[in-house]
Steps between C-alpha positions, in 0.01 A plus 500: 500500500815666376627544859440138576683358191800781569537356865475137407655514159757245579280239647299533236785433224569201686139372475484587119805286428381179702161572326668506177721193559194302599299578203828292342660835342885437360674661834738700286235696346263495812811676714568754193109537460452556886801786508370675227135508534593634895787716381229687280273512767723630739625782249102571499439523829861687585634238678781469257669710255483416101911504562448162679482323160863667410650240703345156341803537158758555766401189705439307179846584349613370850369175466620439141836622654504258772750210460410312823194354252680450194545102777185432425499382141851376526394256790140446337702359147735304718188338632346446216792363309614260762138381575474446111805258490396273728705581786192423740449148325839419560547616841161323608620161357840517631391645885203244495750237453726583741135578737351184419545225730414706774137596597387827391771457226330655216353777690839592682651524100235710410553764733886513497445521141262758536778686737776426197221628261437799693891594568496482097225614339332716762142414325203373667295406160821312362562269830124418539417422128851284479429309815174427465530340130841322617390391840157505609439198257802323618375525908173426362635201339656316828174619732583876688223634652327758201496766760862453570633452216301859365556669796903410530541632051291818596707602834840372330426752174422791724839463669622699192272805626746544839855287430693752284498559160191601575275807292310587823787559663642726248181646467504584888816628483417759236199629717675491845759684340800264623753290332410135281781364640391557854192351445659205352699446771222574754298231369698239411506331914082574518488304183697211597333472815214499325577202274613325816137537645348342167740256532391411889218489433493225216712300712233542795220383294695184362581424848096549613367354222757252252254446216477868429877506406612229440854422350610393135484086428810379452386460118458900485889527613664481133855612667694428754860549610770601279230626228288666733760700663638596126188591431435739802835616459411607124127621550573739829857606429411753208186663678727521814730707301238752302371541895829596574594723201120691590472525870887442598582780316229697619583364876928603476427838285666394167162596345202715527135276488474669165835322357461213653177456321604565181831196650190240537339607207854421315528205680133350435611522160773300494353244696232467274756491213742233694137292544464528100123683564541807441313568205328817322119410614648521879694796443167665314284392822742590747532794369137605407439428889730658661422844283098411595617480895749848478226695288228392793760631769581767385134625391420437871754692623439772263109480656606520829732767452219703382258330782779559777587903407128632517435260761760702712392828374168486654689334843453124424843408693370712830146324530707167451751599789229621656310172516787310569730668754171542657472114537566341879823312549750690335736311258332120592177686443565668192661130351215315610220738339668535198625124418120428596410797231770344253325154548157571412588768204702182403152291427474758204768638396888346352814631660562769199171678624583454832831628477379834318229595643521378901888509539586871442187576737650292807885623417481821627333404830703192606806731347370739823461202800869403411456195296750376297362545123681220376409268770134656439534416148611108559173455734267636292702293180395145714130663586473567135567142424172399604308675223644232253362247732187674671179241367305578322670810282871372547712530192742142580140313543384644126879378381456182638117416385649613166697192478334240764361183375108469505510282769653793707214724606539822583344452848851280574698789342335784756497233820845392402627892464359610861748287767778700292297810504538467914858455502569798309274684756740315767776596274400913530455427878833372555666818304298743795639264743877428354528846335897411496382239210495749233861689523739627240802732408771471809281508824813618666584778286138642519495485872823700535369678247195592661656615797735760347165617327720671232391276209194443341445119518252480242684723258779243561325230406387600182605316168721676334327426121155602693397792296159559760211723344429767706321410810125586597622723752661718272214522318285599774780773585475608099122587570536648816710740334336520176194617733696758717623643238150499278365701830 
């Protein structure tokens, strides 16, 4: 029995945590659980040294040290703030205006909103809830389709999940060990072509079928002309500009993601005080949020630090390359088995689990075929999308139920939900196709770069605030050593 466990210790690890995570465990404490309880039994079985556990402060320290995630509240309160104001309410009334007499109107506001939303708050929850208590009712009101209109607030919200400033992709960036900013940039094309799809499609179905989308009465249309370009002109032009102060100086390297977080944070703030709502009961919730959402990062990541190092000290990483280097096809192959992987794990668990536990498995080995980790990154970003939208355990469907009228069942939310779930499926095929879609830094200078083979791309690319904890290579290198020299 003790041979058997010692030769399949890492497949078994695996199966304990999926066990553990189905039984409805908190994943922080099922990953630290899992990596403990095996880290003692492989000290008991010597497999593993008692020196492996001398790593987990070192790693820890790391993480607290790590400035890369210090984004994540700072783009979590800007959400929070600028949902809180009213931003969405405005921009909805303003775009639907402008939208309105043509068919589709509503929907087609909805979902640049939801692009304006995401480029600004970078928060699924806060661009579902808003939409669906400022809109749904409205395209209710003048006869969209239920499934439509629910399916068009869900996709829109999620668009803050891949169109930068988004927390999965800082998230991704931390565990593929490259720069924010890279990411950002990476992404931001995918997501627009994205919204474009959502958009295509909405204008498809009002062409097949007019009642499902129909356009605004002329009653509905309160402004026109010289007030309703005012208006536009006043509702987009300050977003536009905090979008611009965040990812433009990201994009031209006047600031690290980290600064120009705490820049939009700032700048929600002073929005919110030029609107006159700023107000201590949505400073208190903003803030008591956004510490909930950076303690539950951060506790995962400390789980899966502790998951990821014994996981490697009994040879986790080599039965994953193993399995998947093994796999027909190559690179197309590898993509295609582990986007379908990503897909299904996707039914049951968010993007934070999925991004700690699955990511820094399938690094290593697309690291070795030769594919691009940031590209990697972006694709798995947009296949990650579809666990806010998967029916029936997706998180934008509970968001939107949350706030849907009684005479919107939740049958029309899931039906309405799966066209979009398709094109982001169509969206993921296109980036295997049109790999050229995700690119960043100076494709030039990387080429020539490349060629000299004198520079380390990847080091160049870094961020320079980007404090990274050490990786889980080192810390398989640690133990390797720790166990040489125990011998």
């Amino acid at each position: 029995m003790a041979e058997f466990i010692i030769a399949n210790m890492a497949p078994l690890m695996f199966g304990a945590l999926v066990l553990f995570l189905l039984f409805g465990y908190p994943v922080a404490f099922a990953l630290a659980a899992n990596g403990i309880v095996f880290g003692l039994l492989g000290i008991e079985l010597g497999l593993l040294t008692p020196a492996l556990f001398q790593a987990l402060p070192e790693r820890i320290f790391g993480i607290m040290a790590n400035d890369t995630l210090l984004a994540i509240p700072f783009f979590t309160f800007m959400g929070l703030v600028l949902e809180r104001s009213g931003m969405a309410e405005d921009l909805l009334d303003t775009i639907g205006q402008l939208f309105g007499p043509m068919r589709g109107g509503l929907a087609f506001a909805v979902i640049f909103v939801g692009a304006l939303l995401a480029a600004t708050t970078g928060v699924v929850a806060a661009s579902v809830i808003s939409m669906g208590l400022i809109s749904l009712p409205i395209m209710l009101r003048y006869g969209y389709d239920k499934r439509l209109a629910s399916g068009v607030i869900a996709a829109s919200g999620t668009l803050a999940q891949i169109i930068p400033p988004s927390l999965v992709l800082i998230i991704m960036a931390d565990q593929l060990g490259r720069s924010v900013g890279d990411m950002y940039e990476g992404a931001m094309v995918p997501g627009l072509v994205l919204t474009g799809l959502y958009v295509g499609y909405v204008a498809l179905v009002a062409l097949l079928k007019p009642s499902a989308a129909p356009a605004l009465p002329p009653e509905a249309r309160s402004l026109r002309g010289a007030k309703l370009m005012l208006r536009v002109i006043t509702t987009l032009v300050p977003p536009l500009v905090l979008i611009f102060l965040v990812l433009g100086t990201i994009f031209l390297g006047i600031a690290t993601p980290t600064e120009g977080g705490a820049m939009g944070a700032a700048g929600a703030l002073i929005l919110a005080i030029v609107r006159k709502r700023l107000s201590w009961k949505l400073l208190k919730q903003a803030m008591e949020t956004t510490g909930k959402l950076s303690s539950f990062v951060v506790f995962i990541l400390v789980g899966s630090t502790v998951f990821g190092l014994v996981f490697r000290g009994v040879n986790g990483d080599l039965w994953v390359e193993h399995l998947l280097l093994g796999l027909p096809g190559g690179q197309v192959g590898f993509l295609i088995v582990v986007n379908i992987l990503v897909f299904l794990l996707a039914f049951f668990l968010d993007f934070f689990e999925l991004s700690f536990i699955i990511v820094p498995l399938l690094a290593p080995v697309a690291d070795k075929l030769g594919i691009d980790l940031v590209w990697f990154g972006v694709l798995l970003a947009v296949n990650m999308q579809t666990s806010f939208m998967h029916p029936p355990f997706g998180f934008a469907l509970f968001y939107l139920r949350s706030v849907a009228p009684a005479s919107v069942k939740t049958t029309d939310i899931y039906w309405g939900a799966i066209p979009f779930v398709c094109i982001q499926i169509i969206m993921v095929a296109i980036i295997i196709i049109f790999p050229n879609i995700v690119s960043y830094g100076d494709p030039a200078e990387k080429a020539r770069l490349e060629q000299q083979g004198d520079v380390d791309l990847s080091t160049m690319m870094q961020d320079g605030d980007a404090t990274q904890a050490p990786t889980e290579d080192s810390a398989a290198d640690l133990l390797k050593n720790l166990q040489s020299n125990d011998k």
